[in-house]
Backbone as CSV, one residue per row, in Angstrom:
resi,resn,N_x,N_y,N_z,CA_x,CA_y,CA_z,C_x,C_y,C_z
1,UNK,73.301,116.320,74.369,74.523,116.389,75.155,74.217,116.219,76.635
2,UNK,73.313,116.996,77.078,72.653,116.572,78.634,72.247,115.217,79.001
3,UNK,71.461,114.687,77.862,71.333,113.358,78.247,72.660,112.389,78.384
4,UNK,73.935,113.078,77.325,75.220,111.954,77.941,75.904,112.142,78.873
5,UNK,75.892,113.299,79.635,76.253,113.800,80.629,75.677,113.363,81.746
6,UNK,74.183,113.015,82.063,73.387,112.382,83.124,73.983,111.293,82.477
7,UNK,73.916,110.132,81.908,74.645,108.797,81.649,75.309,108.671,82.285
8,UNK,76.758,109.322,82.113,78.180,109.345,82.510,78.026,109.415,83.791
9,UNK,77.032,110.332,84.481,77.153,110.310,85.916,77.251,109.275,86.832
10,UNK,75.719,108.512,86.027,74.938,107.736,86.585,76.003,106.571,86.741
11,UNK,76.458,106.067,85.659,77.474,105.133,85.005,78.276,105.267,86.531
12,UNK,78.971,106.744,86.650,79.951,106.748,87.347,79.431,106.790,89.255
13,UNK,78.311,106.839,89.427,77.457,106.469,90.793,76.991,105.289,90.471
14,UNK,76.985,104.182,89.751,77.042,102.580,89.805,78.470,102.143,89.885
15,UNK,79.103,102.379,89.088,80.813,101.869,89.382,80.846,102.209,91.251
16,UNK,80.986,103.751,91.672,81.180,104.113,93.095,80.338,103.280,94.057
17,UNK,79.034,102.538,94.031,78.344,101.930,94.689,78.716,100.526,94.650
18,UNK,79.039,100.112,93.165,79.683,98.873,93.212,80.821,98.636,94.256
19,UNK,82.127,99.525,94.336,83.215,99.403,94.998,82.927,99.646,96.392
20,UNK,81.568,100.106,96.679,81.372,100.439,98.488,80.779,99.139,98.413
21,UNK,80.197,98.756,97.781,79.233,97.621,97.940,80.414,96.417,98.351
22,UNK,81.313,96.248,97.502,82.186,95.037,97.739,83.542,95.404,98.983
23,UNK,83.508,96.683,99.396,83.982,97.238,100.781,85.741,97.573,100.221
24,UNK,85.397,97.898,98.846,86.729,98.576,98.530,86.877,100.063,98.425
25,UNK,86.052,100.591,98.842,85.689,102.057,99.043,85.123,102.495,100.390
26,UNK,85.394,103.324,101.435,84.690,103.423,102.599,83.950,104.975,102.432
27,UNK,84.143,105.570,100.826,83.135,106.938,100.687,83.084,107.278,99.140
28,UNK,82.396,107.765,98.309,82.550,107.787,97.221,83.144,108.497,96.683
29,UNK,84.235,108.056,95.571,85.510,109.049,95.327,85.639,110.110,94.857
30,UNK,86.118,111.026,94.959,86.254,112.287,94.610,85.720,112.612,92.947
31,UNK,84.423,113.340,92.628,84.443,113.770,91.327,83.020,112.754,90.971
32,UNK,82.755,111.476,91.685,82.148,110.473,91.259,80.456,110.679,90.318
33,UNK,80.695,112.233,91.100,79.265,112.234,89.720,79.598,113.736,88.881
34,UNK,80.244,113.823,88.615,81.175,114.875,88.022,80.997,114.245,86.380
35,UNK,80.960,115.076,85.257,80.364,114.935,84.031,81.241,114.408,83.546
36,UNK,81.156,113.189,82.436,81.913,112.753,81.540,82.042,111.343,82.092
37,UNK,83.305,110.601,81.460,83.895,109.034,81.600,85.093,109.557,82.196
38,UNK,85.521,110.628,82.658,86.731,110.885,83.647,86.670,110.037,85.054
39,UNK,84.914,110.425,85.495,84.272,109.989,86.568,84.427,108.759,86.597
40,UNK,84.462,107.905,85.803,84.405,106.249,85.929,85.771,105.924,85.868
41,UNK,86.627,106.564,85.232,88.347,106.007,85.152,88.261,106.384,86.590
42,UNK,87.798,107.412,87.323,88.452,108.153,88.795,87.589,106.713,89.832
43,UNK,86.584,106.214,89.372,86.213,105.837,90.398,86.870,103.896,90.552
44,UNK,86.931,103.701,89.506,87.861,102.159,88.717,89.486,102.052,89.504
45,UNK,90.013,103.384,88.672,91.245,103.627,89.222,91.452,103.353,91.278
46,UNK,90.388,104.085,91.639,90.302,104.215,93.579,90.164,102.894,93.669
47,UNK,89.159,102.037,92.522,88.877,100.831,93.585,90.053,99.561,93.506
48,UNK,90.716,99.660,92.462,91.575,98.959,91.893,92.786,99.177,93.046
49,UNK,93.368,100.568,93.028,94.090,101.173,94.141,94.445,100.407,95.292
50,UNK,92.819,100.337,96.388,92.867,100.224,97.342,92.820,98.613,97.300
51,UNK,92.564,97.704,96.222,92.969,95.965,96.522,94.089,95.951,96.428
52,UNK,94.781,96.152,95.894,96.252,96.292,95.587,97.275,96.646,96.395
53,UNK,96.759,97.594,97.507,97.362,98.001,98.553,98.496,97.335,99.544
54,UNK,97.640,96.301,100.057,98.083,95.197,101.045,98.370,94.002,100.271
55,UNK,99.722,94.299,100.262,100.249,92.084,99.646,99.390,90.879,100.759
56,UNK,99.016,89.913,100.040,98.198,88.903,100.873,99.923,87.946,102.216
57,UNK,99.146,87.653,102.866,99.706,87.025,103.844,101.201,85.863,103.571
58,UNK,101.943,86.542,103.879,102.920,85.241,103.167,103.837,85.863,101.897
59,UNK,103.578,86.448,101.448,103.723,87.082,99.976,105.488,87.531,100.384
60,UNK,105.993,86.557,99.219,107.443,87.283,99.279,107.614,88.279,98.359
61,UNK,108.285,89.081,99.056,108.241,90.531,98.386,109.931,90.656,97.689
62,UNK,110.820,90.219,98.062,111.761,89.818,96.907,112.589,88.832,97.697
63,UNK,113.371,88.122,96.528,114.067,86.663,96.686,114.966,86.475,96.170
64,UNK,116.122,86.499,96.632,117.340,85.820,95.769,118.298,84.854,96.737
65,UNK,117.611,84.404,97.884,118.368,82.927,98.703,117.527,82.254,98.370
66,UNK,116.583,81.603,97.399,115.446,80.349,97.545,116.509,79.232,96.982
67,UNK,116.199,77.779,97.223,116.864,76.859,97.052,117.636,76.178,98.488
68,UNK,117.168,76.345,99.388,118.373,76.017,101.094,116.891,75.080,101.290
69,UNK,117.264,74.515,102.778,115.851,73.547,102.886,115.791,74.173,104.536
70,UNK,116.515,75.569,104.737,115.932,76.280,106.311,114.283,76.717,106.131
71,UNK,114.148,76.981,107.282,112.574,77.643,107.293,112.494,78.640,108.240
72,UNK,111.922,79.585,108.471,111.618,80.575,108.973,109.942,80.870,109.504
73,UNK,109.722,80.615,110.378,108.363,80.667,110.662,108.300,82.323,111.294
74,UNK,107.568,82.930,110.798,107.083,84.198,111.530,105.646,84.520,112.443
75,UNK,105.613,84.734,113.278,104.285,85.138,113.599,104.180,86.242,114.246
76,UNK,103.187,87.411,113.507,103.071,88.141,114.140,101.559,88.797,114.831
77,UNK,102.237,88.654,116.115,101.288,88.940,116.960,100.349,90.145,116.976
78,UNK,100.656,91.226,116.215,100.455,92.681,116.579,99.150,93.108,115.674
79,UNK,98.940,94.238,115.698,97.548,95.006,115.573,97.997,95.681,113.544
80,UNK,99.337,95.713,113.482,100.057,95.672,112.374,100.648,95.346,111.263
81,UNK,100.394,95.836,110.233,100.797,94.110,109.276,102.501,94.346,109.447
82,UNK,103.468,93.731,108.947,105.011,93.613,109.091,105.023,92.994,107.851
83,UNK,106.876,93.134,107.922,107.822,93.014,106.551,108.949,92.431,107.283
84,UNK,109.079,91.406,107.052,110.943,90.756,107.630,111.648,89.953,106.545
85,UNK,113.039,90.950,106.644,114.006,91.269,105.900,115.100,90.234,106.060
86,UNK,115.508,89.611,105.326,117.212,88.914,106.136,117.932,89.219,105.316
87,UNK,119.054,89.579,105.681,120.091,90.155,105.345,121.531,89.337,105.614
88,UNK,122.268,89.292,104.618,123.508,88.094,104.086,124.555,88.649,104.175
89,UNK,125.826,88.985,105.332,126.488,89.958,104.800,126.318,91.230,104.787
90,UNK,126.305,92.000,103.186,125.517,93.455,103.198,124.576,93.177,102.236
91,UNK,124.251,92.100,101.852,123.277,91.716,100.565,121.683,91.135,101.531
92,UNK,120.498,92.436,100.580,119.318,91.698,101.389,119.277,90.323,100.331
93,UNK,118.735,89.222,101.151,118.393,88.286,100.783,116.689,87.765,100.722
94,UNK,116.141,88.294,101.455,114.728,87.594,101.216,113.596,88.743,101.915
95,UNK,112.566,88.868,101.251,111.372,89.966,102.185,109.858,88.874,102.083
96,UNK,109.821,89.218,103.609,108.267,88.482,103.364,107.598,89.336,104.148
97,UNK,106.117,89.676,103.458,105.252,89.994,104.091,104.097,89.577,105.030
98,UNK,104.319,89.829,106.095,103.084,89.244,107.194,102.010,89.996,107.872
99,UNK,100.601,89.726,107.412,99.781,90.480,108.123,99.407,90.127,109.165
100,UNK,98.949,91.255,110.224,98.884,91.764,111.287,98.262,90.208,111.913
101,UNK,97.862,89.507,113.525,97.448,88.651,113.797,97.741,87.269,112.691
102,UNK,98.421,87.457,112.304,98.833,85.766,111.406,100.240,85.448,111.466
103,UNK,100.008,84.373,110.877,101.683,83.603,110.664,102.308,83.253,109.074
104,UNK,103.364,83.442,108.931,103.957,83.087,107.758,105.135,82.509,107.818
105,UNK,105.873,81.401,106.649,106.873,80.675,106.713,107.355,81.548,105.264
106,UNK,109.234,81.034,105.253,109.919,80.932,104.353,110.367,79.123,104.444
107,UNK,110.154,78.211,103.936,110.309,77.103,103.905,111.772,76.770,102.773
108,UNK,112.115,77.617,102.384,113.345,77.502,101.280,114.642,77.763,101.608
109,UNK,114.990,79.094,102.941,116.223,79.356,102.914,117.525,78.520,102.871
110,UNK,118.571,79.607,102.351,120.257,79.174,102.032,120.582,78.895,103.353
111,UNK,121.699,77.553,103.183,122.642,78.073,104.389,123.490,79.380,104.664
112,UNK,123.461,79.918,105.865,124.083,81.157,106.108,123.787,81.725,107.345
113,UNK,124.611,82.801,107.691,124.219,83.851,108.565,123.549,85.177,108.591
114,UNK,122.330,85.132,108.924,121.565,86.361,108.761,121.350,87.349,109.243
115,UNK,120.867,88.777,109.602,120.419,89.697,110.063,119.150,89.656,110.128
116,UNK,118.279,90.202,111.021,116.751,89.996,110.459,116.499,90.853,111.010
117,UNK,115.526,92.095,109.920,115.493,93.472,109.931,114.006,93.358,109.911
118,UNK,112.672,94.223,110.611,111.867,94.168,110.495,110.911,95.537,110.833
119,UNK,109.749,95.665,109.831,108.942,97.249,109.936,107.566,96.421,110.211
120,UNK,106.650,97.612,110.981,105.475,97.222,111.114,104.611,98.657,110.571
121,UNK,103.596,98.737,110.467,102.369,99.953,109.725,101.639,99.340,109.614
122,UNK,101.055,100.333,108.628,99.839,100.560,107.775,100.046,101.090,106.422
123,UNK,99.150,100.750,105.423,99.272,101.327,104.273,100.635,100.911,103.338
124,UNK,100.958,99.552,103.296,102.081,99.404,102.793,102.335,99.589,101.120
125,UNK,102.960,100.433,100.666,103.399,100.873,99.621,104.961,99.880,99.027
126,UNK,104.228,98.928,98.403,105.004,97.560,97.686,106.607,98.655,96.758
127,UNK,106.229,99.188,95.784,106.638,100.489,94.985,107.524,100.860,95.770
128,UNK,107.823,101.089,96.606,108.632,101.604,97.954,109.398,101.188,99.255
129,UNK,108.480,100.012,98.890,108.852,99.181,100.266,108.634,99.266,101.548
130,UNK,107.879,100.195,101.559,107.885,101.014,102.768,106.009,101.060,103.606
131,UNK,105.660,101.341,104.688,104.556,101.293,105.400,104.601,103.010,105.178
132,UNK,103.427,103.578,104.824,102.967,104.963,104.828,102.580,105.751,106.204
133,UNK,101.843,104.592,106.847,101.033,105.255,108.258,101.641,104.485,109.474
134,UNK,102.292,105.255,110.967,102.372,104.178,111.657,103.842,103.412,111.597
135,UNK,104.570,103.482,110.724,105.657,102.516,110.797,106.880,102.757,111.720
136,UNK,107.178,101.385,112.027,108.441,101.115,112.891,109.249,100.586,112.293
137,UNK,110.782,100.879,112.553,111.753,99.833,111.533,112.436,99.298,113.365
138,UNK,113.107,97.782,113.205,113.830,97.085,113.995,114.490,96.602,113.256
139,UNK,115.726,95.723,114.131,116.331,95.129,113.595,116.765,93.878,115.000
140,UNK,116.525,92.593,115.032,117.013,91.666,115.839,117.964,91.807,116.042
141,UNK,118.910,91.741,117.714,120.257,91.762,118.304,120.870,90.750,117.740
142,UNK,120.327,89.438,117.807,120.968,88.393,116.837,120.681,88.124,116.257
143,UNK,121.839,87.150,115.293,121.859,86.525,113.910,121.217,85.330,113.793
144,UNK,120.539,84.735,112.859,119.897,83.545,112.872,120.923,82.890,111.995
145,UNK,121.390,81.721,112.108,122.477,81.044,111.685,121.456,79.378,110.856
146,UNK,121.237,79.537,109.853,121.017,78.317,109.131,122.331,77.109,108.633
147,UNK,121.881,75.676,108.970,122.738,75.041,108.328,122.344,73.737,108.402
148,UNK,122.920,73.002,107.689,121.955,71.655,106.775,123.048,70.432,106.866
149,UNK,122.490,69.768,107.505,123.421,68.647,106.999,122.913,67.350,106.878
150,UNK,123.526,66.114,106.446,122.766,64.785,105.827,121.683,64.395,106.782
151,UNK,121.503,64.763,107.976,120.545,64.398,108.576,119.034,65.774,109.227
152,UNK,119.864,66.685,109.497,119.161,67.467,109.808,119.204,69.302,108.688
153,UNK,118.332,70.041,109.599,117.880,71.431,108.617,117.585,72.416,109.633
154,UNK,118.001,73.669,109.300,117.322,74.725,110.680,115.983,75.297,110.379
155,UNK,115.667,75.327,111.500,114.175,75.623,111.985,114.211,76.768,112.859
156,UNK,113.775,78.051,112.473,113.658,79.372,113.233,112.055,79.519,113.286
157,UNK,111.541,79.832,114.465,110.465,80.851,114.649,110.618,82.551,115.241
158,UNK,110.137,83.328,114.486,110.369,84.452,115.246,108.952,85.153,115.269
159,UNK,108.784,86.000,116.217,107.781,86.616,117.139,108.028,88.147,116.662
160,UNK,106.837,88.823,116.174,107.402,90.465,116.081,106.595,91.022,117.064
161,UNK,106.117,90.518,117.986,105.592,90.954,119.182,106.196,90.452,120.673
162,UNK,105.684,90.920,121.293,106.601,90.580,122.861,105.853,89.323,123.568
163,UNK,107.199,88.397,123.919,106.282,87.225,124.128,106.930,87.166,125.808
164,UNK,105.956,86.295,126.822,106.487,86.602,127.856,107.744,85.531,127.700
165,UNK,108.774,85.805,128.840,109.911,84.531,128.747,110.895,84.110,127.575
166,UNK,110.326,86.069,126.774,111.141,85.305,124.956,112.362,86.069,124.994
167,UNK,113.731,85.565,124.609,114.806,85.441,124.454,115.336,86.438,123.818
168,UNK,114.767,86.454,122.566,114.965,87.776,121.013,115.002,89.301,121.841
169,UNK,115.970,90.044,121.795,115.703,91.864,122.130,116.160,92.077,120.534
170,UNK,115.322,93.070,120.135,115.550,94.171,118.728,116.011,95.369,119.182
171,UNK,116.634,96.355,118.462,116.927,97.423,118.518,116.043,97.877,117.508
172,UNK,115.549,99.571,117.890,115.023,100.365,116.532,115.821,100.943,115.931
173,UNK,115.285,101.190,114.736,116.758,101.571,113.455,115.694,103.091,113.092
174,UNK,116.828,103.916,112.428,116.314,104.942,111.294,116.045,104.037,109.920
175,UNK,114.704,104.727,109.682,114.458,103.935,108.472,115.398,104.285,107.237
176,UNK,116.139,105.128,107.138,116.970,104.713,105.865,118.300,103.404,106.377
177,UNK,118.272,103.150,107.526,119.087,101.933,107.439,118.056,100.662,106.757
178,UNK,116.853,100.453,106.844,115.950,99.433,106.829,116.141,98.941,105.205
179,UNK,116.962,97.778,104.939,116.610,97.372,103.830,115.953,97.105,103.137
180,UNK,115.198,97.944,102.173,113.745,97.919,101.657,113.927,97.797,100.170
């Protein structure tokens, strides 16, 4: 029985070294040499966890305007990853996620008039919608107005950081207004 018990450990201090090794762990997880195969679900489970965390760059997080030929370029400037929301009416219409220093497009939107609601953090919790550490909710003073016709298509860029000479003012919201 001792000898499966040192196994299990060991087992479960190679899994924990594996996940520091590939920088999905920054300490080894709680229990990690603690007796049994509990230790290896605990240490699998953390590393799995923490990839999963952050949606990759671009990643629409839900959609029900795709099919328009507007675009939406985002870039955000900040130290933060962000989430921008547009909103139809009282219906959200589209979420995309943008990490911190990068840029992202919606290349699909409807014609329409939008709201564009936006959070910045850390630790974004998909499940929720929501940033855990750090978060801000805004919402743009104006509407972005898409519309298409036989010759031309709208083209928005927006900035979630402060640009000099830029046009856009946001207001901050309570986050239970933030359509998430």
């Amino acid at each position: 029985m001792k000898r499966l018990l040192e196994g299990a450990a060991l087992r479960a201090g190679v899994v924990a070294a594996v996940a520091l090794a590939g920088g999905l762990l920054t300490s080894s997880p709680a229990g990690a040499t603690v007796t049994g195969t509990e230790s290896v679900a605990v240490a699998s489970q953390t590393a799995g966890s923490a990839a999963a965390a952050r949606p990759s760059n671009g990643r629409i997080l839900y959609d029900r305007i795709s099919g328009g030929r507007g675009t939406l370029k985002i870039k955000n400037g900040t130290s933060k990853d962000g989430v921008v929301t547009l909103v139809k009416g009282k219906t959200k219409a589209i979420s995309i996620y943008v990490r911190a220093k990068s840029t992202a497009s919606i290349k699909d939107v409807r014609d329409g008039t939008y709201r564009i609601y936006f959070t910045t953090g850390y630790a974004f919790a998909t499940s929720k919608g929501r940033f855990s550490r750090a978060a801000s909710y805004q919402l743009f003073n104006d509407r972005l107005k898409f519309v298409t016709t036989a010759t031309s298509y709208s083209i928005w860029t927006l900035t979630l950081h402060q640009v000099k000479g830029g046009n856009a003012q946001t207001t901050s919201i309570n986050p239970k207004d933030f359509p998430a």
